[in-house]
C-alpha positions in Angstrom: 96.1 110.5 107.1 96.4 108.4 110.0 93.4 106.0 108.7 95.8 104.8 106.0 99.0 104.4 108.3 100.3 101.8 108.3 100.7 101.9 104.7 103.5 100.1 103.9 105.0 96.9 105.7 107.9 97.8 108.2 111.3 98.3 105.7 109.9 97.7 102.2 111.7 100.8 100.6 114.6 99.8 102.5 115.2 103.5 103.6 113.3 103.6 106.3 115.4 100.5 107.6 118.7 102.8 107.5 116.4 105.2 109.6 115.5 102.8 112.0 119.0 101.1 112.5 120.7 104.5 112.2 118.8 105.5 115.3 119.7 102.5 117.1 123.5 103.2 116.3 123.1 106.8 117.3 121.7 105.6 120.9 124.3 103.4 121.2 127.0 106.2 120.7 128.1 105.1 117.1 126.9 105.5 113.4 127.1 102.5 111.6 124.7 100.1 110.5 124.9 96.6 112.3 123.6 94.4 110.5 126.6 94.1 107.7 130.3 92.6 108.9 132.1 95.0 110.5 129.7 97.7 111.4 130.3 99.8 108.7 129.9 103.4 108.6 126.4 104.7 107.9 127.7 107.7 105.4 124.6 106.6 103.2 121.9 108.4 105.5 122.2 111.8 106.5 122.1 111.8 110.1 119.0 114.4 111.0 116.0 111.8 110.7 118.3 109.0 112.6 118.8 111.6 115.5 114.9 112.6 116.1 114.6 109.1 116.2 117.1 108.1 118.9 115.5 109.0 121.5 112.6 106.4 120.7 115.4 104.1 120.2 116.5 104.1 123.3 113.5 103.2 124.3 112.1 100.8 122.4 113.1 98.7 119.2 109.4 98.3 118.3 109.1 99.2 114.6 105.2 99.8 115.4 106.5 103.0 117.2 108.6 104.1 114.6 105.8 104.1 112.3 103.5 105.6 114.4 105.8 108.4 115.1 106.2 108.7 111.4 102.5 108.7 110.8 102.0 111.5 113.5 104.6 113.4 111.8 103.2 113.4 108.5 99.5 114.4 110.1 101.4 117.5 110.9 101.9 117.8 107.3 98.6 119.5 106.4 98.6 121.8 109.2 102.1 123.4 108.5 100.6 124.1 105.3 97.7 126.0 106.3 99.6 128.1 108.8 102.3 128.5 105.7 99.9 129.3 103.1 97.8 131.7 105.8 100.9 134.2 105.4 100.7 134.0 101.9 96.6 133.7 101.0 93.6 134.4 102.7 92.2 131.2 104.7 90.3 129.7 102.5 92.9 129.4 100.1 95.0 128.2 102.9 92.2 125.4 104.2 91.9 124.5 100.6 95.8 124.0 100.3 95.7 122.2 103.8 92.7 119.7 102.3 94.9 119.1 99.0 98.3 118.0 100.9 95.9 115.6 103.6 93.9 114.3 100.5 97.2 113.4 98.1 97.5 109.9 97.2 101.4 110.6 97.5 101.0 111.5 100.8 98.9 108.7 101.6 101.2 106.3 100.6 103.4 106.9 103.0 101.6 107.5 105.9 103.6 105.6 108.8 106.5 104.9 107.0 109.5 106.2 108.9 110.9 107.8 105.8 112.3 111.5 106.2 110.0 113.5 104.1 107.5 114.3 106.7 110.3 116.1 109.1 111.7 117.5 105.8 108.9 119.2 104.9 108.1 120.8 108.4 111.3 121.9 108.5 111.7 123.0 104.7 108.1 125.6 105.6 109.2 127.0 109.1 112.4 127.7 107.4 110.8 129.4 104.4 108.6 131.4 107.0 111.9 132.3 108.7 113.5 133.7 105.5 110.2 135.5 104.8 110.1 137.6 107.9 113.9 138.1 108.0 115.0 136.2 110.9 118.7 135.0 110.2 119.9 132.9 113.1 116.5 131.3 112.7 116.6 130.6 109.0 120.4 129.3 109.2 119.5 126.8 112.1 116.4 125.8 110.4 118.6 125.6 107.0 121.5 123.3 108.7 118.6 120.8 109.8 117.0 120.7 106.5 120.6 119.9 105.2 121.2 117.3 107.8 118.0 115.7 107.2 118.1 115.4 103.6 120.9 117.1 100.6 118.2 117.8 99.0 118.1 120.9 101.1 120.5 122.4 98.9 118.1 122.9 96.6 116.4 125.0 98.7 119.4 126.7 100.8 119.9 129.3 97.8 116.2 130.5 98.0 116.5 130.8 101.8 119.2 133.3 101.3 117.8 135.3 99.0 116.1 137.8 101.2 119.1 138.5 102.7 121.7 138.7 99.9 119.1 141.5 98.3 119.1 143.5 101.3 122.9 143.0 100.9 122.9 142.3 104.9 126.0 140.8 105.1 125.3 139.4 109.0 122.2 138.5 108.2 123.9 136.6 104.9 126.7 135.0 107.1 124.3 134.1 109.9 122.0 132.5 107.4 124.5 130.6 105.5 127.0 129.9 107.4 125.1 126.6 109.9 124.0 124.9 107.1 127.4 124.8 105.4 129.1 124.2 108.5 127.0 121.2 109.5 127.0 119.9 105.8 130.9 120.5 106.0 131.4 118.8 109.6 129.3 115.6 107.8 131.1 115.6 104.6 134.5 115.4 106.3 133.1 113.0 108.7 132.1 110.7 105.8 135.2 111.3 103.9 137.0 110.5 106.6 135.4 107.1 106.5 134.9 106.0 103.0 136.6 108.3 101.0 133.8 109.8 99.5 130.5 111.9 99.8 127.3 109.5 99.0 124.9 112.2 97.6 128.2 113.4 95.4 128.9 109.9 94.3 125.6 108.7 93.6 125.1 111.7 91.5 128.5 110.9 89.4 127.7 107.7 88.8 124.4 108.9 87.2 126.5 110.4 84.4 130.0 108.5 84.3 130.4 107.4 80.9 127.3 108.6 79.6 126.1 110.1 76.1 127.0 113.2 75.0 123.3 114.6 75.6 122.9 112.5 78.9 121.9 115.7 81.1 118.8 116.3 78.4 117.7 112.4 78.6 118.2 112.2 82.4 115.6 115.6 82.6 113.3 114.2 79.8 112.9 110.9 81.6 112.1 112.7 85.2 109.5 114.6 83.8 107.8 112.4 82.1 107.8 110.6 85.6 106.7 113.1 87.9 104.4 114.8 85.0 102.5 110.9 85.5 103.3 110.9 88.9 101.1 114.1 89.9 98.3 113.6 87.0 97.4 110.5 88.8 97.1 112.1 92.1 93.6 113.1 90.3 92.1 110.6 88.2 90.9 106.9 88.7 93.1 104.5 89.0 92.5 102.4 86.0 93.6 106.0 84.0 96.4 106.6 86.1 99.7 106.7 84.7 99.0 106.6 80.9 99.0 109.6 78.6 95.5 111.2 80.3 97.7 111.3 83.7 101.0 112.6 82.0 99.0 115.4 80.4 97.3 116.5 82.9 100.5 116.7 85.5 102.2 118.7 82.3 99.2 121.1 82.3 99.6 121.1 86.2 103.2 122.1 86.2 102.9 124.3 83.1 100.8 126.5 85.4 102.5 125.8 88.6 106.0 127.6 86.7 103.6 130.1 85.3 103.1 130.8 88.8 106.6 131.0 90.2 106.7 133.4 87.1 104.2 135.5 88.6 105.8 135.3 92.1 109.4 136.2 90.7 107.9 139.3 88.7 106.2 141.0 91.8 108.9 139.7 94.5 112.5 138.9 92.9 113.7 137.5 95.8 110.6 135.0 97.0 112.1 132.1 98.3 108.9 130.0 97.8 109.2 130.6 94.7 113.2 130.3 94.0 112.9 127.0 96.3 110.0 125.6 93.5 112.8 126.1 91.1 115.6 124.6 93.0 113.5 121.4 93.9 112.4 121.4 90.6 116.2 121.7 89.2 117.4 118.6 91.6 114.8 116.2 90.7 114.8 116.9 86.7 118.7 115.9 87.3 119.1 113.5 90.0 119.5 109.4 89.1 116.6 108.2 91.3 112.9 108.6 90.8 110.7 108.3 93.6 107.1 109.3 93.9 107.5 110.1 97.8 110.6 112.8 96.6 106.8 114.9 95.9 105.7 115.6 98.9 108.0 118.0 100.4 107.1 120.0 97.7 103.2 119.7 98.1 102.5 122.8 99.6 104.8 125.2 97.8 103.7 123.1 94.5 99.3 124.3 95.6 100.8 128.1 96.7 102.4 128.3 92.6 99.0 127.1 91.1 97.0 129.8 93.2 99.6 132.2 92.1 99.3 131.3 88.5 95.1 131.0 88.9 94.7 134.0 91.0 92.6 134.5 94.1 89.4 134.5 92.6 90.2 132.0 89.8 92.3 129.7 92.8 89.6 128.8 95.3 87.1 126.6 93.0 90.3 125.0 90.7 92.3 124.0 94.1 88.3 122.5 95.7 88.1 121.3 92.2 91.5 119.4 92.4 90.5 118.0 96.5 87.2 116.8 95.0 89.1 115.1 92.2 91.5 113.7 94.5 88.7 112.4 97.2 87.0 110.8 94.5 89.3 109.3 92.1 92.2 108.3 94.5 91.6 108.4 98.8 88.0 107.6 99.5 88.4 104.5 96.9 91.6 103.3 99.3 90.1 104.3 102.9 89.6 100.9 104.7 90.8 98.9 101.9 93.8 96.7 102.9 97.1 98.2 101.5 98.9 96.2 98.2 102.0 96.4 100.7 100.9 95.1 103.1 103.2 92.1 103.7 106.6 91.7 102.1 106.7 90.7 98.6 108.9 87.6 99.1 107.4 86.5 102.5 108.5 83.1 101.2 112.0 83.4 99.9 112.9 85.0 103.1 111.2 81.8 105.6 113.0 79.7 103.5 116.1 81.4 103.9 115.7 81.8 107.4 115.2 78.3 107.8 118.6 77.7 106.6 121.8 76.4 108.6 123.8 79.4 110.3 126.1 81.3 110.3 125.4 82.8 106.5 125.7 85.9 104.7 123.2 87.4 102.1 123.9 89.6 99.5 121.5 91.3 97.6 120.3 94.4 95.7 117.9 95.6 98.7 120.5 94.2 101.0 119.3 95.1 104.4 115.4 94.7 104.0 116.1 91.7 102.5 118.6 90.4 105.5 115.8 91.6 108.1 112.8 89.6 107.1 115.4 87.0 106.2 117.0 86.8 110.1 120.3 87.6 108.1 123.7 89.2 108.1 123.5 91.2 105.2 125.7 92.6 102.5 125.4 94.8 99.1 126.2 93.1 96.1 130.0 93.6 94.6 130.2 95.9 91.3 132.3 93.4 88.7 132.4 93.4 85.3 132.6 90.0 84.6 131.2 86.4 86.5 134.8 85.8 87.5 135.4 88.9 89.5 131.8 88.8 91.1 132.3 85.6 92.2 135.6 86.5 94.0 134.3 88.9 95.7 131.3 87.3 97.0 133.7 84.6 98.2 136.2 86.9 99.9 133.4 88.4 101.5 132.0 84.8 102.8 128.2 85.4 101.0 126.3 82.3 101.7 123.4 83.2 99.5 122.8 85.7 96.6 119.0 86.9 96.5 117.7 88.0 92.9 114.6 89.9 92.8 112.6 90.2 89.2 111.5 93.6 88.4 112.8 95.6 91.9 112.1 98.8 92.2 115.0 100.8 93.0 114.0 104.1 91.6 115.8 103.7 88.2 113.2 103.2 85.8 112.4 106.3 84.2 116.1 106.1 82.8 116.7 103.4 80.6 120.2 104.1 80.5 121.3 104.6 84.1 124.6 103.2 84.5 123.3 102.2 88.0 120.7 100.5 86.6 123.2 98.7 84.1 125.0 97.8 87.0 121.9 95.8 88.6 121.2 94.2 85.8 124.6 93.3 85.3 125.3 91.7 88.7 122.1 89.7 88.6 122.8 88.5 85.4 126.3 87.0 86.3 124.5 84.3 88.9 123.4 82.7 85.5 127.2 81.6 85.1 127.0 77.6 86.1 130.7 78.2 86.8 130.5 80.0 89.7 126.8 79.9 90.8 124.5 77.4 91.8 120.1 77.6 91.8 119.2 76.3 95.1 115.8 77.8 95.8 112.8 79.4 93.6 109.5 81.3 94.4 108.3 81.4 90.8 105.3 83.5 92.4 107.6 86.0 94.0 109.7 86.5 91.5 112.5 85.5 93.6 115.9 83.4 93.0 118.4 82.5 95.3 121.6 81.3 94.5 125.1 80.1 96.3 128.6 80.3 95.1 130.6 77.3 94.3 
């Protein structure tokens, strides 16, 4: 894993930008990100990843240590796994589980990106081993950082309980549920207090506000279809990836990945690998945004449910089937080949902005990447209706330049009709309104328009 680090350029899903800045703000004694007027309140970023981080922040502002911090973390990755699966499987099994999480193309991807699914996963197995051998105050602690680290935790917080609400141990219940809740509470409030509003509540609102009648069932079809691709291609070359041979073969694999949480449930009721397979499996069939990287958390308990399904015997040579398949299709292709993201994607829109007369503001889609290569105070584009109202608001807010991006990825494009999505397009296609906009600058290679208001 660490051959391939970095593997991304320094901000390029944005995320990892909130991250780094959120760190910076947390060793500073605030929480806000400081690149936009006014400092305002980082209630987009759960605060668990920016907190491991500010202690590095406070000693450097390096991005090369952020990433090689990330890319240590993430190494991690296939040990946890082997010490997870060990409780659960004989070693081999476990080695063979290990070899498939270090080998993933998904994981590989991401290797030195400060993103918050390396910690997330640690965290998610030494809390599932917690839950496993009964230890309350450890599972709830572990819980609450999970929580704080990601909402996606909740997914998972249900399973972790399990154990305990079937023993009907009601201290062990409370002393389990009762961190996580709080310190979800304490951030809720904290963010309410500030915007009026949960992010993670929000975001998943607006997935659905004014949608069709059977929105839920098209939202769940178009995630599957996505991370059905998304895993076939793990193991098969990369002109076949992500075309109907990779989308039936990640079916096939998560066909016999539920038939193995089946399994699980039928000798153990209250497994909370396998209840947490469900409840990660639940979230990401319904949530708005597709990302490949929302995976890998999941890597580990997604290798335990195929052995489960296969069998010991029947496990060992499908799972060393699956590695070789992944080796040879997928890692030892990349390993020493230069990255496709390596360098930002509109290295030249941002000199040119940079080399433009200050102060200005940008505004954009990917706001804060785009404002960091660009040397830029940065803000996220207005949510208008109409040109007129856009416009406005871009000028009450003092933007200097307006940054369009052809075909971003935002995570939205599994759903054809995400209101967010709508909402993109909409914005971008207001700058085409000669009343209020003008063209100064084009990188027809980049895909990349940047306008001004009049």
């Amino acid at each position: 894993m660490l051959a391939f680090a970095p593997a991304q350029y320094f901000g390029r899903q944005q995320d990892d930008l909130l991250y780094y800045f959120g760190a910076r703000a947390l060793a500073a004694g605030r929480y806000c990100l400081e690149t936009s007027p006014g400092c305002p309140p980082l209630t987009m970023i759960n605060p668990g990843w920016p907190l491991l981080l500010a202690p590095l922040a406070r000693l450097t502002e390096s991005p090369a240590a952020f990433q090689a911090l990330a890319a240590l973390l993430l190494a991690l990755a296939p040990v946890a796994t082997w010490a997870w699966l060990r409780r659960r499987g004989d070693e081999t099994l476990a080695l063979l589980g290990a070899a498939l999480v270090a080998s993933s193309p998904l994981a590989l991807a991401q290797a030195g990106v400060a993103m918050s699914e390396a910690p997330f996963l640690l965290v998610l197995l030494a809390a599932l081993a917690a839950s496993e051998d009964g230890r309350a105050g450890a599972c709830g602690a572990l819980a609450a950082a999970l929580l704080m680290l990601r909402t996606a935790g909740a997914a998972a917080l249900p399973a972790l309980l399990a154990p305990f609400v079937r023993a009907r141990r009601a201290r062990a219940v409370a002393a389990a549920a009762l961190p996580p809740l709080a310190a979800y509470g304490l951030w809720s409030a904290w963010s309410w207090s500030r915007t009026r509003g949960v992010d993670k509540i929000s975001l998943l609102a607006a997935t659905y506000r004014g949608g069709a009648p059977f929105k839920l069932a098209t939202v769940a079809a178009a995630n599957a279809r996505y991370y059905a691709a998304a895993l076939g291609a793990c193991f098969l070359p990369a002109r076949a990836a992500y075309g109907p041979f990779s989308l039936a073969a990640g079916a096939a694999l998560f066909l016999m990945i539920l038939a193995g949480v089946v399994r699980a449930l039928r000798r153990r009721g209250d497994d909370p690998a396998a209840w947490t397979v469900l409840g990660l499996a639940a979230l990401h069939l319904f949530w708005g945004w597709q990302y490949e990287r929302y995976l890998i958390p999941a890597l580990p308990l997604l290798a335990w449910a195929l052995a489960e399904a296969l069998g010991r015997r029947a496990a060992k040579p499908a799972l060393l089937a699956l590695v070789a398949a992944q080796l040879l299709a997928q890692t030892l292709p990349r390993l020493a080949q230069p990255s496709p993201w390596s360098r930002p994607e509109l290295a030249r829109s941002y000199a040119w902005l940079a080399a433009q007369p200050r102060p200005a503001l940008l505004a954009s889609a990917e706001h804060v990447r785009d404002g960091w290569y660009a040397s830029l105070p940065n803000t996220a584009l207005p949510d208008d209706a109409d040109a007129a109202g856009f416009a406005a608001d871009l000028k009450r807010m003092r933007v200097s330049y307006v940054l369009r991006q052809k075909d971003i990825d935002v995570g939205l494009d599994a759903d054809p009709g995400s209101g967010t999505r709508r909402g993109l397009e909409r914005a971008f296609a207001h700058l085409d309104d000669a009343r209020y906009f003008k063209k100064v600058h084009e990188e027809p290679a980049e895909g990349a328009e940047i306008y001004a208001p009049l």
